[in-house]
C-alpha positions, -999 to +999 in steps of 0.1 A: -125+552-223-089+562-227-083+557-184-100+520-190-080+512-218-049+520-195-065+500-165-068+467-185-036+474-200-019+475-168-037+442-153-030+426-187+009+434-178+007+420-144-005+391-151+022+388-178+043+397-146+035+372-126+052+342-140+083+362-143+081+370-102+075+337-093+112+325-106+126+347-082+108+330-056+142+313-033+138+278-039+141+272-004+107+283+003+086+251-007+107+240-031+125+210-008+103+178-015+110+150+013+103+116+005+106+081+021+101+095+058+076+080+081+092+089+117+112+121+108+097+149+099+097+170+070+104+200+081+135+183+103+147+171+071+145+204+050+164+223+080+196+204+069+192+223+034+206+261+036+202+280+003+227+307-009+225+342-009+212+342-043+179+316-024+196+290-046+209+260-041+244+247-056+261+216-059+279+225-028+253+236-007+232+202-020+267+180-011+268+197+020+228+186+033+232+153+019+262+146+043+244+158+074+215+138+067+239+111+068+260+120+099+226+119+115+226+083+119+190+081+112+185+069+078+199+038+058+201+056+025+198+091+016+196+105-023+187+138-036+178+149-070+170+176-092+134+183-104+127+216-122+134+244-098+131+218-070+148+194-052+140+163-039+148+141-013+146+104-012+149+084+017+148+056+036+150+053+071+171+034+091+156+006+116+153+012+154+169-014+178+148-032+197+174-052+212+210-058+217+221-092+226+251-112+225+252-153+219+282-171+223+298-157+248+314-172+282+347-158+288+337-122+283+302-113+300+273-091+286+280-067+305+312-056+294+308-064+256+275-037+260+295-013+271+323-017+247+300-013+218+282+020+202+252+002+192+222+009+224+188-001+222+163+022+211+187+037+188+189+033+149+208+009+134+240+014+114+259-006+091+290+010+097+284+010+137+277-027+137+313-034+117+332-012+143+314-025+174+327-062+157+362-049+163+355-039+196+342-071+210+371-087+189+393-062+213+373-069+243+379-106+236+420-097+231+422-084+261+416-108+283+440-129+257+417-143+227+428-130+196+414-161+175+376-153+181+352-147+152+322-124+157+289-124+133+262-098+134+231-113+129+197-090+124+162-097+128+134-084+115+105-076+138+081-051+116+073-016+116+108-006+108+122-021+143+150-049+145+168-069+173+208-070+167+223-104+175+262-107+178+267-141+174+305-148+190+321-181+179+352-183+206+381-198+208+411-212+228+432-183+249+457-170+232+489-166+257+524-151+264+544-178+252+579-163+262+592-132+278+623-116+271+642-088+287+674-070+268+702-048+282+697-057+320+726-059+331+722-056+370+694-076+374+686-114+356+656-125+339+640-142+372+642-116+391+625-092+366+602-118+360+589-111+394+584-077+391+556-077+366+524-096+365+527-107+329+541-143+328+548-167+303+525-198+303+536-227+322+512-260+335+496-239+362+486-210+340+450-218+340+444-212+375+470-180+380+457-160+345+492-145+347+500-154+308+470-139+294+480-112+268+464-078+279+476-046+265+469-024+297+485-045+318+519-052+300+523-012+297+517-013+340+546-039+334+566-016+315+561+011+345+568-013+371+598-021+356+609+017+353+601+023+384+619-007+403+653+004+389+650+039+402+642+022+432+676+002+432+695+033+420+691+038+385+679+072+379+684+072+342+664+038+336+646+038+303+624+012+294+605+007+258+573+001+251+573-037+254+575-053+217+544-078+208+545-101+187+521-127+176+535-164+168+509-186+150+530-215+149+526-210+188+495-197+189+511-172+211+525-139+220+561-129+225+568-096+247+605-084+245+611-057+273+639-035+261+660-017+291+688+009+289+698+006+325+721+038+325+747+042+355+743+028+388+738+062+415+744+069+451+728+101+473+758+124+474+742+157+487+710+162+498+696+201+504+666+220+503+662+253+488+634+279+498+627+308+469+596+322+486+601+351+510+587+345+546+590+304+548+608+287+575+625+265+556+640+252+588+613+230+596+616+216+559+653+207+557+649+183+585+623+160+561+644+146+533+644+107+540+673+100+514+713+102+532+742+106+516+756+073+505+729+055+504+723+041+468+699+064+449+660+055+453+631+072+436+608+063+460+628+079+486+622+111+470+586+105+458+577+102+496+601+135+500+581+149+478+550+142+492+560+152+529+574+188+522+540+193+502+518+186+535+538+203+560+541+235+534+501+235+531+508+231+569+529+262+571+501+284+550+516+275+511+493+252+494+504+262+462+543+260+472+560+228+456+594+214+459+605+201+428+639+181+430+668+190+411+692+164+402+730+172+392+745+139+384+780+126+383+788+096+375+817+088+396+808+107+425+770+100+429+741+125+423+733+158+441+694+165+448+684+198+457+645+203+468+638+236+453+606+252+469+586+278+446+552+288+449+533+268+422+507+285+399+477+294+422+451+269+405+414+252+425+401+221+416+366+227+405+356+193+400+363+160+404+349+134+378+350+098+379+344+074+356+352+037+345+341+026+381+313+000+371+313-012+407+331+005+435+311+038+449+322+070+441+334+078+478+356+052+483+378+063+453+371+100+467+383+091+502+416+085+485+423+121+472+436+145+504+423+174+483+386+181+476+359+203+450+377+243+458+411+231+473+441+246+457+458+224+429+488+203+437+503+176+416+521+158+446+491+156+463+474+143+429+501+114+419+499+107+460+462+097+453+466+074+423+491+054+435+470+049+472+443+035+444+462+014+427+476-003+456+440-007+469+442-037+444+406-031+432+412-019+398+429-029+365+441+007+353+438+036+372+450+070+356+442+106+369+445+133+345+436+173+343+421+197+320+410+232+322+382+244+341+350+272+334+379+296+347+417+301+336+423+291+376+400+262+373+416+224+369+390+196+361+403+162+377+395+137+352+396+102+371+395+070+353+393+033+373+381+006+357+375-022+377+391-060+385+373-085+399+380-082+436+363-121+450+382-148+461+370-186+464+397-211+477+394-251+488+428-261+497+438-300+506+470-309+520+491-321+548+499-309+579+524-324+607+508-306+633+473-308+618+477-340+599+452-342+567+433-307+564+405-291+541+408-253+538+379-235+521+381-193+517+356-177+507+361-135+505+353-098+489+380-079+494+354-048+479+322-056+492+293-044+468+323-014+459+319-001+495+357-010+501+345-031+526+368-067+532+351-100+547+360-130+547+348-168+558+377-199+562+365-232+573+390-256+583+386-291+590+419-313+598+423-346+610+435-332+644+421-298+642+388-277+629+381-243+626+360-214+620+371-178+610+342-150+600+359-118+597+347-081+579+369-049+579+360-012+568+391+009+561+374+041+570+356+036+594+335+066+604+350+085+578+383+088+592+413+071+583+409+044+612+405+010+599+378-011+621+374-049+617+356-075+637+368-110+638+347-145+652+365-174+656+363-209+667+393-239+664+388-273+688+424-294+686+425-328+695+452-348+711+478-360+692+509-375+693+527-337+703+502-330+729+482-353+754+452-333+751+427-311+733+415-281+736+388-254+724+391-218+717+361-199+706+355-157+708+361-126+690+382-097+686+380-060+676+403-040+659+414-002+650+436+004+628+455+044+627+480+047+606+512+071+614+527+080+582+533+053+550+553+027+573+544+030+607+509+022+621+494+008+653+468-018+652+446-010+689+422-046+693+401-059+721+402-098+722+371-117+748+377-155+740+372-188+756+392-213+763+391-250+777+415-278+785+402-314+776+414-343+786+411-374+763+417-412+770+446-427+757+458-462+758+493-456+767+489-463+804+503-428+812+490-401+832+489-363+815+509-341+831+498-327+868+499-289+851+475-300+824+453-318+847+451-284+868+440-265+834+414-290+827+399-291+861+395-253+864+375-258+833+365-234+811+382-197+816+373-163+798+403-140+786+389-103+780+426-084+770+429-050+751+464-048+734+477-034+702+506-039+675+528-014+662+540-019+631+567-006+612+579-019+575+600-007+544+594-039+527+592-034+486+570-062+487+548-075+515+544-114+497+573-119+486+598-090+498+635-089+484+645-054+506+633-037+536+628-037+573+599-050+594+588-048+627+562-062+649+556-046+690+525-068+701+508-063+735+481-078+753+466-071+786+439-099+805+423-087+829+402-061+819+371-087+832+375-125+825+389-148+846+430-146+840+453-117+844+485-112+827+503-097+800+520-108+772+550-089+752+561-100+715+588-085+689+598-097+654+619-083+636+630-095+602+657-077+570+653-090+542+683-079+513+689-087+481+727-102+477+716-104+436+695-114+409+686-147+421+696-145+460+678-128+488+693-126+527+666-128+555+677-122+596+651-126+619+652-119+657+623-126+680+614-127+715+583-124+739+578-124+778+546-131+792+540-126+831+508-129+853+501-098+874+470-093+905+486-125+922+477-148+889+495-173+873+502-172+836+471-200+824+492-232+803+471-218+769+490-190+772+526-195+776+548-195+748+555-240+734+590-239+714+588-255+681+593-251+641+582-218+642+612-204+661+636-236+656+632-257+627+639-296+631+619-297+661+584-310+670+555-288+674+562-283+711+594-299+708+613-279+729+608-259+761+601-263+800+587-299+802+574-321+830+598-352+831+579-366+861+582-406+857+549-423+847+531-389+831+530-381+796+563-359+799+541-327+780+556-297+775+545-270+799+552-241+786+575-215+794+569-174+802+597-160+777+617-173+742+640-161+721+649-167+685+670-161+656+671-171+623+699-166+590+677-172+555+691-175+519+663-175+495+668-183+459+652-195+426+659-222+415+676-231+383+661-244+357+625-236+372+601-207+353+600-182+379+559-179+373+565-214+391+564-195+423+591-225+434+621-210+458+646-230+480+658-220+511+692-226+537+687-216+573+704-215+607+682-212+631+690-206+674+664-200+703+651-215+736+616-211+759+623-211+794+614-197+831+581-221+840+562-202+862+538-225+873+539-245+907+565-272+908+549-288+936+546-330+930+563-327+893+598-326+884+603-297+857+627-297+830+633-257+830+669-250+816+679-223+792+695-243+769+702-235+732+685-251+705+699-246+670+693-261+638+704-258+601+687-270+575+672-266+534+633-259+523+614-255+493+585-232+497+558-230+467+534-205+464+509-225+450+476-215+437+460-234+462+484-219+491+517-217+503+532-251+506+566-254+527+587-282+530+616-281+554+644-306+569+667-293+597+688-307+614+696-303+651+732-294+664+722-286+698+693-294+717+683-305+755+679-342+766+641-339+768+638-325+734+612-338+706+628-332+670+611-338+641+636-331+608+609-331+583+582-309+582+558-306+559+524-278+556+500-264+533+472-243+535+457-212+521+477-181+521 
């Protein structure tokens, strides 16, 4: 009895136990209630919930889950509360996107606003998302200059906790560069600053350049470019400012201010190169410094300095060996640079990541880079690569930047290019006095489906002349660094008041392009074309020329001619160049098949300097010789006709051999060798915006075609060397349409037989 009276005593205790147990229970186990959830699970929503030590859970701890539920993006309102030993959750989910879509919108497509927002289909929808993605399309829209545009997020309910997201744009007029402004340039004026960027005030032909559209990105490419063209001109210690915004609503316009501490103006005083690594020939390396003592300082002369002792050290068996120059400047006497060579920290590139490239492939920005995935690091060899793709012209920013790889010798290339639109579509009208009344339309891709590929179709159709022109490049072909094109062409030219008859030209031509170094390259092409003489009736009661009625009666003739053009240029810009050299060797063989034989030599040389801010000297030589060969006379197509492209003030085959025989139509027969020269001042003009693209021109021009080769038999042949020469004013404008010249020369010496023509006027796509 006693042992059962201590059995029920002790059960009678346990059970008095119990409820004391279970408040030791952590309230972590069961004691999280989830409410509101239909999609997420419970248990996903109780793992945000950590207990402490003690199994309990604090304010802290409770502070702590609510914010993660939050940050989770998945619900629209999150609450938690105390009940008992328990806690529980209210919620209420956020909706799911069905769709995104944008109405509204024509300046800025769909495209681009989707990817400059956060909010994606299929993902949940967030108040505070929606408002930031609102300033990103308002951003989106101020970039390509329209500030004043008003966004609304619309949303619609579609059931079962899923929505469509409507941004409802309500845009407005452009909002552009008003004014530019440039302080503390000294050395160079306004104009020709203005040239230099690609940010331009707004003037009457605004809407079909885009040039005064405010975009952030490409005023700080301004603010580069404008660094970097003083270096080029010998100011090493240029400093330019962030350019200075500022937003004018009486204008409803932007003002940028360019602020510039020129610094002192530098010449090359010593130029040396200093090996610190045991073992190099630094022999071969002193000889590859391009800058001379004397010359006025230029950063781009030891940029490319750079860049060639980098190759031939890599060459030599030291990839990781840079030359860093040292500049010691004086003031008064110039500055010192001193190529140092050390060997660089021995880092690989383990990857190379690309992004911002909507469009163009992944190999064509690759192709670029003269480094690869495992290739040893080197920063020459990296800035080398961006600037090839920015002067590829198919993006708006391009910016390459580093960070550590899986290893501490590991580099990450981080590669951003965001892409510009790379079409062209052109219809040009004008006047020609060698082509009378003309219609130009251009139609091109200079990055075809982002392959890097060019092509290009120009239809031409004149009064006097029409044309055809279908032409497609590939830069690297094969792979290599050969450029291939193939050209077709067609032109039929009627006779006009220059020439007594017509003629047709139809074929087409292939090209290889292999470039030598960064200014000197040789084009190698293979040209098949034929040509015809025609002769057409005219009511002048004169007969055509005995040499052109030979051409027309052997009808029809094939020219099949390899040749190639060697090209060598320093110009610091190839449209409209203030500085540099360039040089032009062009040969062509016939007679490689066809029906003619002969070859034909060309030079043309031109030096362009600038004299100051507003004045740029040009001298230009030329000459060509062209000689039959295999017992062949040179055919009349292909001699060399003097007229306003060697001498202005003369006719389009103005001046030159010419049959004088009485009763013919006196044409000009062509000659087998010319000569020319030319003495240019270019200049702005005052009082015109220089986003005008209007310049005015003074010349002096000298040259002569002589040495007929043909037969002389029954014709009397005007054939003397004389001297033609010429001097004369222009006005050229690069129009959007195309470059439109106007020119009047006048002749100081010419021959008897001459045809002048003092005015000459032509447009036509660029």
């Amino acid at each position: 009895m006693e042992l059962a009276a201590r059995w029920f005593t002790g059960i009678i205790g346990l059970m008095l136990a119990t409820p004391v147990v279970a408040q030791t229970v952590p309230p972590s186990q069961a004691s999280v209630i989830v409410e509101g959830n239909r999609r997420v699970d419970a248990e996903t929503v109780r793992s945000y919930f950590h207990a402490n030590p003690d199994g309990h859970f604090d304010d802290a701890a409770r502070d702590a889950a609510l914010k993660a539920l939050i940050a989770t993006g998945l619900f629209d309102k999150v609450s938690i509360e105390r009940a008992g030993d328990r806690l529980v959750v209210h919620l209420s989910e956020a909706p799911v996107l069905d769709r995104v879509a944008f109405e509204g919108n024509r300046k800025v497509k769909d495209t681009d606003l989707a990817a400059a927002i956060e909010s994606k289909p299929r993902g949940s929808l967030q108040r505070a998302t929606v408002q930031s993605d609102v300033g990103r399309i308002i951003e989106a829209y101020r970039r390509v200059g329209r500030a004043q545009v008003r966004v609304d997020p619309q949303i619609i309910d579609r059931g079962n906790g899923r929505v469509d997201l409507i941004y409802a744009v309500t845009e407005a007029a452009k909002t552009p560069v008003r004014r530019i402004d440039f302080t503390g340039n000294k050395a160079f004026g306004k104009r020709q600053l203005s040239a230099v960027i690609k940010t331009s005030a707004t003037h009457m032909l605004s809407f079909l350049t885009g040039g005064d559209v405010y975009d952030p990105d490409r005023v700080a490419q301004d603010q580069e470019q404008l660094r970097l063209y003083y270096r080029s001109k010998g100011y090493a210690d240029v400093s330019v400012s962030p350019a200075k915004a500022e937003y004018d609503p009486a204008a409803n316009g932007f003002t940028l201010n360019f602020a510039i501490d020129e610094g002192p103006l530098y010449h090359f005083r010593e130029v040396s190169v200093t090996c610190n690594i045991p073992g190099m020939d630094c022999d071969k390396l002193r000889a590859l410094p391009t800058a001379h003592p004397g010359a006025v300082f230029d950063g781009n002369t030891l940029d490319k300095t750079t860049e060639l002792l980098a190759i031939e050290m890599a060459k030599l068996g030291y990839p990781f060996a840079q030359g860093t120059p040292h500049l010691t400047r004086d003031a008064a006497e110039g500055i010192d640079v001193a190529f140092v060579i050390e060997q660089g920290p021995r880092a690989y590139v383990e990857r190379v990541e690309i992004h911002g490239n909507m469009r163009t492939r992944d190999y064509v920005i690759r192709r670029e880079f003269d480094i690869a995935e495992g290739d040893p690091y080197n920063k020459t060899l990296i800035d080398r690569a961006e600037r090839r793709l920015k002067n590829l012209n198919y993006f708006k920013t391009v910016k390459i930047s580093n960070r550590p790889g899986s290893a501490p010798d590991h580099v990450i290339l981080d590669v951003e290019a965001v892409d510009q639109a790379t079409g062209d579509f052109n219809i040009a009208g004008g006047y020609s006095t060698v082509d009378g009344a003309l219609v130009e339309v251009k139609v091109g891709e200079r990055n075809f489906y982002g392959t890097g590929k060019n092509v290009q179709a120009t239809f031409t159709y004149g009064q006097y002349a029409r044309g055809i022109n279908l032409a497609a490049s590939e830069p690297y072909f094969l792979g290599t660094k050969v450029a291939a094109g193939i050209e077709l062409f067609g032109r039929q030219n009627d006779a006009n008041s220059y020439q007594s008859y017509g003629s047709t030209t139809y074929g087409a031509r292939l090209q290889l392009g292999t470039p030598i170094n960064e200014e000197l390259g040789v084009q190698w092409r293979y040209s098949i074309y034929n040509q015809n003489v025609t002769l057409s009736p005219n009511g002048s009661g004169f007969t055509p020329s005995l040499a052109v009625r030979q051409a027309a009666a052997a009808g029809p003739t094939w020219v099949s001619a390899p040749g190639s053009t060697t090209t060598y240029s320093t110009l610091d810009n190839t449209r409209s160049p203030t500085s540099g050299i360039r040089s032009q060797l062009s040969q062509d063989l016939a007679g490689l098949g066809g029906d003619v034989k002969f070859l034909k030599t060309t030079e043309d040389v031109r030096y362009y300097k600038s004299l100051n801010s507003d004045l740029v000297g040009m001298v230009r030589a030329q000459g060509g010789y062209v000689t039959g060969w295999g017992g062949q006379q040179v055919p009349l197509m292909n001699n060399f006709f003097g007229g306003p492209t060697m001498v202005r003030g003369f006719a389009p085959n103005g001046f030159g051999p010419r049959d004088v025989t009485p009763g013919t139509t006196m044409d000009n027969v062509g000659g087998s060798a010319y000569w020319a020269t030319t003495a240019e001042l270019q200049s702005a003009i005052p009082g015109v915006p220089n986003e005008y693209g209007l310049r005015a021109t003074a010349f002096v021009d000298a040259g002569s075609v002589f040495r007929y080769s043909g037969s002389t038999a029954s014709l009397q042949v005007a054939n003397k060397n004389v001297v033609r020469s010429s001097v004369g004013a222009g006005l050229t404008w690069a129009s959007p349409f195309g470059a439109l010249t106007v020119d009047y020369a006048v002749p100081l010496t010419k021959a008897a037989y001459d045809v002048v023509q003092p005015l000459r006027f032509s447009a036509g796509g660029f």
